[in-house]
Wavefront OBJ file of the C-alpha trace (Angstrom):
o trace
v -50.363 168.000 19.833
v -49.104 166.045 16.936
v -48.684 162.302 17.476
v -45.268 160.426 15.719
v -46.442 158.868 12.884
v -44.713 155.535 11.452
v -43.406 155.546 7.489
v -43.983 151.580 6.382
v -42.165 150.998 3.190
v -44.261 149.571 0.710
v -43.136 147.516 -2.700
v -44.154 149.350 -5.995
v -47.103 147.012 -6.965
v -46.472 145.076 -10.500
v -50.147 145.115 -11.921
v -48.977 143.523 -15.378
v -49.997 140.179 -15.980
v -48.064 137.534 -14.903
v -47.434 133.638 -15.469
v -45.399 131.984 -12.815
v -44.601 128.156 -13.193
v -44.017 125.360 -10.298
v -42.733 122.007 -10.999
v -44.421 119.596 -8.660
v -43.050 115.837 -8.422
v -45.504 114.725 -11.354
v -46.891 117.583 -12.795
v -46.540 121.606 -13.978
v -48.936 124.048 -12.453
v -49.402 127.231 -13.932
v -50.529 130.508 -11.885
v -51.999 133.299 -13.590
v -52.103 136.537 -12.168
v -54.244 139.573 -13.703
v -55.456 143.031 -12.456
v -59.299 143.717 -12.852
v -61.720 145.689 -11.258
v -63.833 144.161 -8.540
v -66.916 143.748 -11.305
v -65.283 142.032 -13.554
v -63.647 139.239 -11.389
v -65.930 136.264 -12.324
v -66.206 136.977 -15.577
v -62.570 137.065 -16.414
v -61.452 134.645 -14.694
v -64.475 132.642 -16.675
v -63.067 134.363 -20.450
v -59.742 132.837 -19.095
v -60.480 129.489 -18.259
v -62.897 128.924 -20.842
v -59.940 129.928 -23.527
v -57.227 127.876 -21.994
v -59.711 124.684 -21.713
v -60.416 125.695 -26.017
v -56.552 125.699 -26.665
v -55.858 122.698 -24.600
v -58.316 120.826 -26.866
v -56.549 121.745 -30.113
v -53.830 119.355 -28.815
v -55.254 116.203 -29.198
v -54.480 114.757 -26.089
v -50.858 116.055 -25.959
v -51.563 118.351 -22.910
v -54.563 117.603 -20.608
v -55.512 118.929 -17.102
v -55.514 116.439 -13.924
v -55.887 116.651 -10.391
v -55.095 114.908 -7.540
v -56.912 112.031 -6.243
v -56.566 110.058 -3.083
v -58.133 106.829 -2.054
v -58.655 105.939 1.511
v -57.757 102.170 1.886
v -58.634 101.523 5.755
v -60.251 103.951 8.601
v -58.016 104.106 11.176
v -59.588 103.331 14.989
v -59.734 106.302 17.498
v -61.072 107.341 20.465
v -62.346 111.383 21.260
v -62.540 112.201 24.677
v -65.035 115.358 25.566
v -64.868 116.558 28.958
v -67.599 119.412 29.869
v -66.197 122.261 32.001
v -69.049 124.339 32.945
l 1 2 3 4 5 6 7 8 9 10 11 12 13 14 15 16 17 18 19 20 21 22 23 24 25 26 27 28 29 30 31 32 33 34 35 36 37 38 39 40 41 42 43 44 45 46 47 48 49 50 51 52 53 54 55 56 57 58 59 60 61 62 63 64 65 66 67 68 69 70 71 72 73 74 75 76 77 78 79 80 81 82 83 84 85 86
Protein backbone atom coordinates (compact mmCIF):
# COMPACT_ATOMS: atom_id res chain seq x y z
CA UNK A 1 0.00 0.00 0.00
CA UNK A 2 1.44 3.33 -0.80
CA UNK A 3 0.94 6.06 1.79
CA UNK A 4 0.10 10.01 0.37
CA UNK A 5 3.08 11.71 0.61
CA UNK A 6 3.18 15.68 1.24
CA UNK A 7 5.30 18.05 -1.47
CA UNK A 8 6.70 21.11 0.97
CA UNK A 9 7.93 23.85 -1.21
CA UNK A 10 11.24 24.82 -0.38
CA UNK A 11 13.16 28.37 -1.31
CA UNK A 12 16.22 27.87 -3.69
CA UNK A 13 19.00 28.41 -1.02
CA UNK A 14 21.33 31.66 -1.83
CA UNK A 15 24.82 30.26 -0.63
CA UNK A 16 26.72 33.51 -1.92
CA UNK A 17 28.00 35.67 0.59
CA UNK A 18 26.05 38.18 1.91
CA UNK A 19 26.24 41.61 3.94
CA UNK A 20 22.99 42.79 5.33
CA UNK A 21 22.93 46.18 7.32
CA UNK A 22 20.50 47.31 10.38
CA UNK A 23 20.34 50.75 11.62
CA UNK A 24 19.81 50.62 15.34
CA UNK A 25 18.90 54.01 17.29
CA UNK A 26 22.77 54.74 17.87
CA UNK A 27 24.64 52.52 15.93
CA UNK A 28 25.10 50.26 12.41
CA UNK A 29 25.42 46.55 12.79
CA UNK A 30 26.69 44.59 10.12
CA UNK A 31 25.73 40.73 9.53
CA UNK A 32 27.85 38.62 7.54
CA UNK A 33 26.69 35.60 6.12
CA UNK A 34 29.11 32.88 4.41
CA UNK A 35 28.81 29.17 3.33
CA UNK A 36 31.60 26.78 4.70
CA UNK A 37 31.90 23.37 5.45
CA UNK A 38 31.32 22.21 8.99
CA UNK A 39 35.44 22.03 9.50
CA UNK A 40 36.14 25.10 8.67
CA UNK A 41 33.57 27.11 10.79
CA UNK A 42 35.92 28.46 13.55
CA UNK A 43 38.51 29.16 11.57
CA UNK A 44 36.74 31.40 9.16
CA UNK A 45 34.83 33.04 11.08
CA UNK A 46 38.40 33.72 13.04
CA UNK A 47 40.23 34.81 9.21
CA UNK A 48 37.10 37.14 9.18
CA UNK A 49 37.12 38.84 12.27
CA UNK A 50 40.67 39.05 12.63
CA UNK A 51 40.70 41.03 9.02
CA UNK A 52 37.86 43.34 9.75
CA UNK A 53 39.43 44.22 13.38
CA UNK A 54 43.09 44.92 10.89
CA UNK A 55 41.03 47.26 8.51
CA UNK A 56 39.17 48.96 11.23
CA UNK A 57 42.57 49.97 12.65
CA UNK A 58 43.81 51.61 9.45
CA UNK A 59 41.16 54.27 10.29
CA UNK A 60 42.53 55.97 12.99
CA UNK A 61 39.75 56.13 15.14
CA UNK A 62 37.21 57.07 12.40
CA UNK A 63 35.28 53.72 12.76
CA UNK A 64 35.55 51.69 16.02
CA UNK A 65 33.48 48.74 17.40
CA UNK A 66 31.21 49.21 20.71
CA UNK A 67 28.79 47.37 22.55
CA UNK A 68 26.20 47.86 24.76
CA UNK A 69 26.56 48.45 28.33
CA UNK A 70 24.05 48.74 31.09
CA UNK A 71 24.46 49.83 34.64
CA UNK A 72 22.16 48.70 37.33
CA UNK A 73 21.47 51.78 39.60
CA UNK A 74 19.17 50.15 42.47
CA UNK A 75 17.98 46.31 43.12
CA UNK A 76 14.56 46.30 43.13
CA UNK A 77 12.77 44.42 46.42
CA UNK A 78 10.83 41.11 45.75
CA UNK A 79 9.43 38.38 47.25
CA UNK A 80 9.48 34.40 45.58
CA UNK A 81 7.00 32.26 46.86
CA UNK A 82 7.82 28.24 46.48
CA UNK A 83 5.11 26.02 47.30
CA UNK A 84 6.08 22.08 47.26
CA UNK A 85 3.42 19.85 45.66
CA UNK A 86 4.49 16.40 46.24
Amino acid sequence: MDLPTKQIPFEDAKTAPMITLVANDNWAEYTLRYVVGSKKIRTTKSELFTKILSKIETTNGALKLASATFKLMEALDFKVNVKKKW
